[in-house]
C-alpha positions as CSV (number, residue, x, y, z in Angstrom):
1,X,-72.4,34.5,-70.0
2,X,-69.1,34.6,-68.7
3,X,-67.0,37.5,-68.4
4,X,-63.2,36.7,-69.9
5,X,-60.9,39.0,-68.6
6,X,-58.1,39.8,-70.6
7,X,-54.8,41.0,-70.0
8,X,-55.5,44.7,-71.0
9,X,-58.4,44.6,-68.9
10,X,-56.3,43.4,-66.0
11,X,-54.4,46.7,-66.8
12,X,-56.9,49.1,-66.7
13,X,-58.5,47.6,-63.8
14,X,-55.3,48.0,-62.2
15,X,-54.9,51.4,-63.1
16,X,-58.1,52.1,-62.1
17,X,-57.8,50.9,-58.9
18,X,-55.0,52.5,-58.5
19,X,-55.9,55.8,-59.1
20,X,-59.1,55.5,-56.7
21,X,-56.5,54.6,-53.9
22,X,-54.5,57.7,-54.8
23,X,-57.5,59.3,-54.6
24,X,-58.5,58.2,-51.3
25,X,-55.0,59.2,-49.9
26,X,-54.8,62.8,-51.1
27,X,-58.6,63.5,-50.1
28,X,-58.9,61.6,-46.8
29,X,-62.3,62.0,-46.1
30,X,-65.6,59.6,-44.8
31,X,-67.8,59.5,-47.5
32,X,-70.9,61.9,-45.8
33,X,-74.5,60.7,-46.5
34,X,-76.3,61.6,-49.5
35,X,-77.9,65.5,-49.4
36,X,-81.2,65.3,-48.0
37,X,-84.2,66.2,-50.3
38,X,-85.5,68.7,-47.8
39,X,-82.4,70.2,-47.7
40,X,-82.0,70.4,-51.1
41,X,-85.5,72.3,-51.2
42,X,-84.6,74.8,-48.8
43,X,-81.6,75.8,-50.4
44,X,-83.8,76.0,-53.6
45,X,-86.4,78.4,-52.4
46,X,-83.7,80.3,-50.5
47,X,-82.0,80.9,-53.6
48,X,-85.5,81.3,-55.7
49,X,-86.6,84.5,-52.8
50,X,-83.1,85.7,-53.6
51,X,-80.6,86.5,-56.5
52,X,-81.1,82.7,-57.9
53,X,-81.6,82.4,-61.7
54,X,-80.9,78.0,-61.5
55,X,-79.8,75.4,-59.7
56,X,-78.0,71.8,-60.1
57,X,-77.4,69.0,-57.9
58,X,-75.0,66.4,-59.0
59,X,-74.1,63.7,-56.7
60,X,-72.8,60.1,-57.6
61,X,-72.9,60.3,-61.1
62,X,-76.6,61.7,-61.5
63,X,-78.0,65.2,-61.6
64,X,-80.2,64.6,-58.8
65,X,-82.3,67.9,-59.3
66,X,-82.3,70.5,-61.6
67,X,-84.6,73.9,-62.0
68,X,-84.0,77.3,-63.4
69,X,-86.5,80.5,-62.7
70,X,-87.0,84.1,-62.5
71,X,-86.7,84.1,-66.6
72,X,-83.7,82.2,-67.1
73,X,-83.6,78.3,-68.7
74,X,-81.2,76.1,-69.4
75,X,-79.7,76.9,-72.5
76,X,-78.9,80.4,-71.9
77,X,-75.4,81.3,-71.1
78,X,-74.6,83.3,-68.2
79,X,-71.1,85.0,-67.3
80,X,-69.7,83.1,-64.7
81,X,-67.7,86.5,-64.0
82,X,-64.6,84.8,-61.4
83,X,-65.5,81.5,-62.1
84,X,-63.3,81.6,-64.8
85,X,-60.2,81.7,-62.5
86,X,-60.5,78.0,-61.5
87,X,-60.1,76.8,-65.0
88,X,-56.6,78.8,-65.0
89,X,-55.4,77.3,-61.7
90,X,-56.4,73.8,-63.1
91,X,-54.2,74.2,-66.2
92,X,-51.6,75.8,-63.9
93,X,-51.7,72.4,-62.9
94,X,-51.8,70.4,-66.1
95,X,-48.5,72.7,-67.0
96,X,-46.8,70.9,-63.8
97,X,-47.7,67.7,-64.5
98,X,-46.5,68.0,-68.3
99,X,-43.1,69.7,-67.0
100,X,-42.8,73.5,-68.3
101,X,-44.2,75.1,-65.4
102,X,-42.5,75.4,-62.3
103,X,-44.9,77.2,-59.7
104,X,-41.8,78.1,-57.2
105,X,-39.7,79.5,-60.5
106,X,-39.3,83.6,-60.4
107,X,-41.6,85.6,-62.9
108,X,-38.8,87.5,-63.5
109,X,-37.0,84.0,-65.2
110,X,-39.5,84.4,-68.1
111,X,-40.4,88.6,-68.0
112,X,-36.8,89.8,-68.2
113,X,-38.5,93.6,-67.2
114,X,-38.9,91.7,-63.7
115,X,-35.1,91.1,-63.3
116,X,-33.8,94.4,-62.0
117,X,-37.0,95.6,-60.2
118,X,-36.0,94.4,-56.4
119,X,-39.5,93.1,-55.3
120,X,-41.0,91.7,-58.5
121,X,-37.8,89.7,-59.2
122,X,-38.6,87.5,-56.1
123,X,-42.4,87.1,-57.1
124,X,-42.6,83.2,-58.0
125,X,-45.6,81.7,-60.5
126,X,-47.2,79.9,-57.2
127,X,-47.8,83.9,-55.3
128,X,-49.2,85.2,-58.7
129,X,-51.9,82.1,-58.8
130,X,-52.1,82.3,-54.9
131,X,-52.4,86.5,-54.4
132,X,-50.0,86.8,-52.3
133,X,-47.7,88.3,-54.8
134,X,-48.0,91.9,-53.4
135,X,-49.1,93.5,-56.6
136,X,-51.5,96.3,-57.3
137,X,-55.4,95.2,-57.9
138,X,-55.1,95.7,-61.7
139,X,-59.1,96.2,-61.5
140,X,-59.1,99.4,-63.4
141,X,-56.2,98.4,-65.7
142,X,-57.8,95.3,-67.0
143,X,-61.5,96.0,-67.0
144,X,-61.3,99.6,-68.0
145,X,-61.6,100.7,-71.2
146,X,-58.7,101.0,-73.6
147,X,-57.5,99.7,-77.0
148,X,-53.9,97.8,-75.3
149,X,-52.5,94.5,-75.1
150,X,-54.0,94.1,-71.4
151,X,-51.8,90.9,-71.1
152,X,-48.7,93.6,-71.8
153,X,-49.6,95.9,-69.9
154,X,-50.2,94.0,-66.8
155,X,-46.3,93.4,-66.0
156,X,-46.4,97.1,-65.4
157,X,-48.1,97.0,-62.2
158,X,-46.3,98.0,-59.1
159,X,-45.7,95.8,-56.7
160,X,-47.4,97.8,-53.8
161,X,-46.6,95.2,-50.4
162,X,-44.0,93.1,-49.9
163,X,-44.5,89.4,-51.9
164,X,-45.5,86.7,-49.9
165,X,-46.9,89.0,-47.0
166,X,-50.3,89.5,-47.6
167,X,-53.2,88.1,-49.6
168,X,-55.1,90.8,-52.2
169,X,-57.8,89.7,-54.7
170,X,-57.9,91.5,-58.1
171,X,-57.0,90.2,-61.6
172,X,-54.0,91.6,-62.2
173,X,-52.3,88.4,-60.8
174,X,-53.9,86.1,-63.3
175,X,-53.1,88.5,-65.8
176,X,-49.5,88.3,-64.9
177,X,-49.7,84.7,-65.3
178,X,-50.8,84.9,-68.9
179,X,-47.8,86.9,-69.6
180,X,-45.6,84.5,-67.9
181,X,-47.4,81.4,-69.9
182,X,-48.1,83.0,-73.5
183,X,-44.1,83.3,-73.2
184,X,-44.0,79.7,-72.4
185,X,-46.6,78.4,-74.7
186,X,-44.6,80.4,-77.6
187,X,-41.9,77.7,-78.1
188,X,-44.8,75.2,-78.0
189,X,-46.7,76.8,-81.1
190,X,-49.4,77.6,-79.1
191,X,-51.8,80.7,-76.9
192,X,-52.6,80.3,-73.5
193,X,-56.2,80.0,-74.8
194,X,-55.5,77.6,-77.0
195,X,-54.3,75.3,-74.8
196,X,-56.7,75.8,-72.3
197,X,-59.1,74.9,-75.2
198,X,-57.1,71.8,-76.0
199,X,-56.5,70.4,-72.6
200,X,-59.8,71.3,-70.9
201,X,-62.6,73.1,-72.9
202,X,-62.9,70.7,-75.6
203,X,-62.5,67.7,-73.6
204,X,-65.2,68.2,-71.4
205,X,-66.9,69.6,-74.1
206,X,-67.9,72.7,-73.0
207,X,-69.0,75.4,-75.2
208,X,-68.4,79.4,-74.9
209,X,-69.9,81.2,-76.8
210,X,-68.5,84.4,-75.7
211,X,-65.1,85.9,-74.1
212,X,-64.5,88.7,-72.6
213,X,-61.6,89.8,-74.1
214,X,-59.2,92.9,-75.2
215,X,-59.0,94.6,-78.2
216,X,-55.8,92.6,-79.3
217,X,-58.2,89.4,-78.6
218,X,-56.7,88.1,-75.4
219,X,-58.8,86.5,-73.6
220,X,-59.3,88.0,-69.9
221,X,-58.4,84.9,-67.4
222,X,-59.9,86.4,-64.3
223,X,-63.5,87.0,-65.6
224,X,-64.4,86.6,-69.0
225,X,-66.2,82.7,-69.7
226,X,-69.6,82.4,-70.7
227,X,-71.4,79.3,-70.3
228,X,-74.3,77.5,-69.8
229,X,-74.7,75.9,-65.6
230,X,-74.6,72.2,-67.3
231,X,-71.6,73.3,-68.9
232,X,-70.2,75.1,-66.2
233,X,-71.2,71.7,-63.8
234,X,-68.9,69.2,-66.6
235,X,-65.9,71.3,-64.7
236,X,-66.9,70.4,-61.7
237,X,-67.4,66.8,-62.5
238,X,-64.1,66.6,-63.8
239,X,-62.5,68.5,-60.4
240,X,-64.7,65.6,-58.1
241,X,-63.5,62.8,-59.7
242,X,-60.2,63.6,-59.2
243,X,-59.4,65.0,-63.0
244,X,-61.0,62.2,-64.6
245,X,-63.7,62.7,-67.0
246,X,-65.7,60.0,-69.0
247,X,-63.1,57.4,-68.6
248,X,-60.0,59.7,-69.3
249,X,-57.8,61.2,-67.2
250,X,-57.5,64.9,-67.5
251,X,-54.8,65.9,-65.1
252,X,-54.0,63.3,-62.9
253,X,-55.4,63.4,-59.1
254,X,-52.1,64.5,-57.4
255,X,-51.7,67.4,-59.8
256,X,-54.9,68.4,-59.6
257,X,-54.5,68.5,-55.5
258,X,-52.0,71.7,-55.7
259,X,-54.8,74.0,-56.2
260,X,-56.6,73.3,-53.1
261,X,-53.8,73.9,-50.6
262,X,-54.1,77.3,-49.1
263,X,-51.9,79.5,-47.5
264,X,-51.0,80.9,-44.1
265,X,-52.1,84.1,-45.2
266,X,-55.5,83.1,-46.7
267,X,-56.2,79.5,-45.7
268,X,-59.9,79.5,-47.7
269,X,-57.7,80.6,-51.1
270,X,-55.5,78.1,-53.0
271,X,-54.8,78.1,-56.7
272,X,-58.0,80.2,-58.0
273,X,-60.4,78.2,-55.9
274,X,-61.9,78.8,-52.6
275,X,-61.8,76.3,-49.8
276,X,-63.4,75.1,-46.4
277,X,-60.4,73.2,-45.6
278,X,-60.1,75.7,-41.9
279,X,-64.2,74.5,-41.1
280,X,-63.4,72.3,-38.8
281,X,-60.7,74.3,-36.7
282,X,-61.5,75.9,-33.4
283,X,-60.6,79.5,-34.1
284,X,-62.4,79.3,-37.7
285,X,-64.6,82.5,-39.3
286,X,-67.1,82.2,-41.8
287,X,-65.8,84.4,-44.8
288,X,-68.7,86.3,-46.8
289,X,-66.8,86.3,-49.8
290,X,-68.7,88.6,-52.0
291,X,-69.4,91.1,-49.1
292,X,-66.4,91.4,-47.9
293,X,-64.9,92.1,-51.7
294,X,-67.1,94.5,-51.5
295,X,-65.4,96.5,-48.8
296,X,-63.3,99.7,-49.1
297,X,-60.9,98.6,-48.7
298,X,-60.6,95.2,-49.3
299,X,-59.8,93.5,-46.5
300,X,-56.0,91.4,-46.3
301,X,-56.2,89.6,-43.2
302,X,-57.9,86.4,-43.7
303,X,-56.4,84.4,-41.5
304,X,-59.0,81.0,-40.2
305,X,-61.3,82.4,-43.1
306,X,-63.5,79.4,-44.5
307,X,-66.8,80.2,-46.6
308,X,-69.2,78.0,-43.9
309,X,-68.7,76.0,-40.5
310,X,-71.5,73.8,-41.9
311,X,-70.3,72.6,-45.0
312,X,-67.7,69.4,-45.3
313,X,-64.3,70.8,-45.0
314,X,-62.7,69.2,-48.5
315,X,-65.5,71.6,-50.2
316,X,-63.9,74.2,-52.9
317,X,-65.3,76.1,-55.1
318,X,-65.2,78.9,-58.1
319,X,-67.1,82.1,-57.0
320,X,-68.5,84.4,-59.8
321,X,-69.7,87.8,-59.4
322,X,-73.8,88.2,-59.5
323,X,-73.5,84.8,-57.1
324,X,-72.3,82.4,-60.0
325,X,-71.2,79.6,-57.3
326,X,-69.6,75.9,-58.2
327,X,-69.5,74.0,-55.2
328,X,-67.6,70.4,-55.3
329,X,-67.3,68.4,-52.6
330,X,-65.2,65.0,-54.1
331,X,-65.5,62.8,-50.3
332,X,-69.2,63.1,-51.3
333,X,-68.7,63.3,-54.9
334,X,-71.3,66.4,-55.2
335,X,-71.1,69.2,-57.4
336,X,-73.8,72.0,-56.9
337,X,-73.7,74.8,-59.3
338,X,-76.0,77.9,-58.4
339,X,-76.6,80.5,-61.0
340,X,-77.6,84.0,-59.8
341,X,-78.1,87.6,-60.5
342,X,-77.8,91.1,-59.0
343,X,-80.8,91.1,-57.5
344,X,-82.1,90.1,-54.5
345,X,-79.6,88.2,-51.0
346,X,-77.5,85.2,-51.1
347,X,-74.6,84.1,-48.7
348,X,-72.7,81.1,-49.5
349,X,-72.9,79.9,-45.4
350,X,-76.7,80.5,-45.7
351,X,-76.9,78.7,-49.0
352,X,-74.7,76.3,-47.7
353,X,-75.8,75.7,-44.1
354,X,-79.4,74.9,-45.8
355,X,-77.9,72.2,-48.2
356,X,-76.1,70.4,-45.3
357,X,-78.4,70.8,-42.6
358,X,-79.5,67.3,-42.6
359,X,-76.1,65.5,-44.0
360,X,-74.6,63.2,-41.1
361,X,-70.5,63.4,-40.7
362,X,-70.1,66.9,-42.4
363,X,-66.8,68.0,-41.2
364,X,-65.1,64.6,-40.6
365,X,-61.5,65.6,-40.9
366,X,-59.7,68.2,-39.9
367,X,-56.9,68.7,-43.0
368,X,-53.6,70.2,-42.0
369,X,-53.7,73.9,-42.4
370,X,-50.7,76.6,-41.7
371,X,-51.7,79.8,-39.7
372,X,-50.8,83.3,-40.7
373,X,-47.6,84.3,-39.3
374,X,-47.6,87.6,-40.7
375,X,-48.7,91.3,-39.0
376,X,-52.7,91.0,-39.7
377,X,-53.2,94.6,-41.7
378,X,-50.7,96.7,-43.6
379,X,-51.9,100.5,-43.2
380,X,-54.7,101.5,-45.1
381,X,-52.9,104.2,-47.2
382,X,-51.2,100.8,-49.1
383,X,-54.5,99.3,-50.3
384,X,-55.3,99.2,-53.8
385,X,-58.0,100.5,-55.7
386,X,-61.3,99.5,-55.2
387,X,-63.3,96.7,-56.7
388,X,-66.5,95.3,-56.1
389,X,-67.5,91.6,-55.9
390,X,-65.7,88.2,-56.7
């Protein structure tokens, strides 16, 4: 039978062509060969002799493997701890593209106690998302126990190094953010978890059964999603095809793109997701993410940090505490998501060098990158307080 092309279709052909070419442009990578069966069974029994609780490999539109052990199955929701950040950075994005967020506008043009205060009144929206906005950790703050508005309280924190100098990882950032956006999202009608529900959540539909959350019922934007890995791997779907998901475009491609550019200070950090972007640069270091969170203290000077030399360099991904990993690389259009516990050894360049260990063309572009052009290390005495683990 013959196909009759209408004028509508001609449209969305179009468009559709059009956005693949956009896509092509702002992720200008070779298409690497498929993952390797072996290697996909070596990163599986590295992760089952270690802190693995599952594992999923999507690539091309099919979940090309699949297998949860050591007591866990598929239906069970996990805490995906940090993982939650990279939903936040993507509806950073979506409040870009829809015009009330400006990522370069002062906090302090939205939290008037910002305005007088001669450091946190030059802190924009992008160094809050970014952590380089020189703020405390928040760590004991936000996850401690007490019976405040955690959201409220977290435009108290000082501002402990200069803004834009130094990259430190702890929520009080994100928390910031929420502040900055409930504001926002006020003259809108709606809560910053709301509308993460509405533009994301239910879309892909994703269900979370729990939040971690204050006693006032915020919702805690650095760690508090549960979900399911299939649930968890619809996100990352979504984040390989360029936004799109089941035929409908989320956030468009060239929004989405602002969360995976880093910074001269931390070149594997963007907007809440990690990145390889630096693999393929001569002076590059493998970053150990969750050991060197783990250090006392935290380490600022990340400068030519990726998370492994043998991964594509367009990979990013959402890190979780307990080795909760979602790895997307879109020039393969591969999503991995690796569920884990606190047991037992895992390193993302181990995990990682296993999985591409027989994949032709794995770094195949070297994307622009800035280097740090800051002093290395502040003195220790200005560190924050510790906290363990992504």
């Amino acid at each position: 039978m013959k196909t009759v092309i209408t004028g509508k279709n001609k449209k969305r052909k179009g468009a559709a062509i059009v956005s693949f070419l956009l896509f092509a442009v702002l992720f200008p990578m070779t298409v690497s060969a498929q993952l390797s069966d072996a290697s996909i069974k070596a990163a599986h029994e590295y992760s089952q002799k270690g802190a693995g609780l599952g594992m999923i490999v999507w690539e091309n539109g099919r979940v090309r493997f699949e297998d949860y052990y050591a007591g866990h199955s598929a239906g069970k929701p996990l805490h995906i701890y940090s993982g939650t950040k990279s939903f936040f950075g993507v509806l950073a994005a979506i409040g870009v593209e829809e015009g009330w967020l400006d990522l370069d506008e002062p906090v302090g043009k939205t939290l008037s106690s910002w305005r007088e205060d001669p450091r946190k009144r030059r802190i924009t929206i992008r160094q809050l998302l970014n952590f380089t906005s020189g703020l405390e950790t928040g760590f004991s703050q936000i996850y401690g126990r007490s019976s405040v508005d955690k959201v409220t309280a977290s435009t108290t924190l000082d501002v402990t190094r200069e803004p834009g100098t130094t990259f430190v990882y702890g929520p009080g950032h994100l928390q910031v953010f929420c502040a900055v956006i409930r504001e926002k999202l006020k003259k809108r009608g709606q809560s910053y978890e709301g509308y993460l529900r509405k533009k994301l959540i239910s879309p892909l539909g994703i269900s979370i059964p729990k939040w971690r959350e204050d006693a006032h019922g915020n919702v805690i934007p650095s760690a508090g999603m549960y979900m399911t890995g299939r649930d968890w791997l619809k996100f990352g779907e979504m984040v390989a095809q360029g936004g799109r998901w089941k035929n409908k475009q989320l956030i468009k491609t060239e929004s989405l793109r602002l969360c995976f550019t880093g910074t001269r200070i931390n070149p594997a950090y963007g907007i809440n997701f990690w990145l390889n972007g630096y693999a393929g640069q001569s002076d590059a270091r493998v970053a150990d993410v969750e050991q060197w969170l783990d250090r006392d203290p935290m380490p600022e000077d990340w400068s030519g940090a990726c998370l492994s030399k043998n991964a594509p360099p367009d990979l990013v991904a959402a890190l979780g505490s307990n080795f909760q990993r979602l790895y997307i690389v879109p020039s393969m259009q591969l999503v991995v998501v690796h569920l884990g516990s606190d047991r037992g050894k895992f390193t993302d360049d181990q995990f990682l060098t296993l999985l591409f260990q027989n994949t032709a063309n794995k770094v195949t572009a070297k994307p622009t990158v800035t280097k740090r052009d800051t002093r290395p290390l502040l003195p220790r005495i200005l560190f924050g307080k510790k906290k363990k683990k992504p």
